[in-house]
C-alpha positions in Angstrom: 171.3 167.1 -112.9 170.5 169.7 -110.7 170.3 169.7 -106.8 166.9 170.4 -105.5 167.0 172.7 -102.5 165.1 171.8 -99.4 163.4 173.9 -96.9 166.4 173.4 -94.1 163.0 172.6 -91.5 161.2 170.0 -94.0 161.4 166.5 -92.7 162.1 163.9 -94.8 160.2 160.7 -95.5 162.8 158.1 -97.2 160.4 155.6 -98.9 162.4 152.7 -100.4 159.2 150.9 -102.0 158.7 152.4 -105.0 154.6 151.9 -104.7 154.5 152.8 -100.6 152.6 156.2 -100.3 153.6 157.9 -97.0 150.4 159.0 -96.4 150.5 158.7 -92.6 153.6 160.5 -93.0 152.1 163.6 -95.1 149.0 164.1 -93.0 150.7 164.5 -89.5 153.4 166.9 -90.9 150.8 168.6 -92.7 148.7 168.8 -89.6 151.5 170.4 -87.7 152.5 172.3 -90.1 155.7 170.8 -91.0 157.1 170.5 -94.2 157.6 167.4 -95.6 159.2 165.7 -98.8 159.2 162.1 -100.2 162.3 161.1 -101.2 163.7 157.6 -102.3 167.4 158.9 -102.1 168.9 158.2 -98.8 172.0 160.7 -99.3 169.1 163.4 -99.7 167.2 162.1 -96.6 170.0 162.3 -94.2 170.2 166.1 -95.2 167.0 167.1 -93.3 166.9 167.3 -89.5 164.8 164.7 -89.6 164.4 161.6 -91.5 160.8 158.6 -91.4 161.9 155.9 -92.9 158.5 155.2 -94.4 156.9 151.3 -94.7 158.3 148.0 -94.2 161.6 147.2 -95.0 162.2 144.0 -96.4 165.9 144.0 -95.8 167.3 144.4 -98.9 167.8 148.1 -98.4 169.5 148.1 -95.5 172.9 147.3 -96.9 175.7 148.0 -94.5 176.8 151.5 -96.3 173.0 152.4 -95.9 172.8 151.5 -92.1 176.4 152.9 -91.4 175.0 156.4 -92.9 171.7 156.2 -90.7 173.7 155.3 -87.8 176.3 158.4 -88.5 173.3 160.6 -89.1 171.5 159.7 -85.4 175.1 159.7 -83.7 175.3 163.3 -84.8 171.8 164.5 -83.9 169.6 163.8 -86.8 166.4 162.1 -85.6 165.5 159.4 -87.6 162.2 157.6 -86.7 161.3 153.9 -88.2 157.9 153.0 -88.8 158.1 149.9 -89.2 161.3 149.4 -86.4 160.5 145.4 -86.6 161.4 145.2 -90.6 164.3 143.5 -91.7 167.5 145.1 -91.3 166.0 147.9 -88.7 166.5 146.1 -86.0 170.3 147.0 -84.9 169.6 150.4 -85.4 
């Protein structure tokens, strides 16, 4: 499989829900003129300068290799913003 190639600007909303539509998300980068991508791959997410980790999160997806990525990615400048900072799992980063 081939590697999509980003715009190096585009943020990046990580959705783990398969039915959540970042919609929020879309129309604020869109209204700033940002672009944005939806992605449910977190190794793609934390390739962007910055990530929205879009939706609740019920837990399940914040498995300590997950977390320990997100926490790497912040550590070394990446901005990663939580909607939904109050979710499961969220809550130590």
């Amino acid at each position: 499989m081939a590697l999509t190639v980003r715009d190096p600007r585009a943020v990046a909303s990580l959705v783990f829900a398969p039915t959540y539509d970042p919609l929020g998300d879309r129309h604020i980068a869109t209204g700033m003129g940002i672009p944005l991508f939806v992605t449910h791959d977190v190794a793609e997410a934390l390739r962007q300068p910055m990530v929205i980790v879009a939706g609740e999160l019920s837990g399940d997806e914040m498995t300590a290799s997950v977390e320990s990525a997100m926490r790497a990615y912040a550590n070394a400048g990446g901005t990663l913003i939580i909607n939904d900072p109050e979710s499961m799992g969220a809550q130590d980063l």
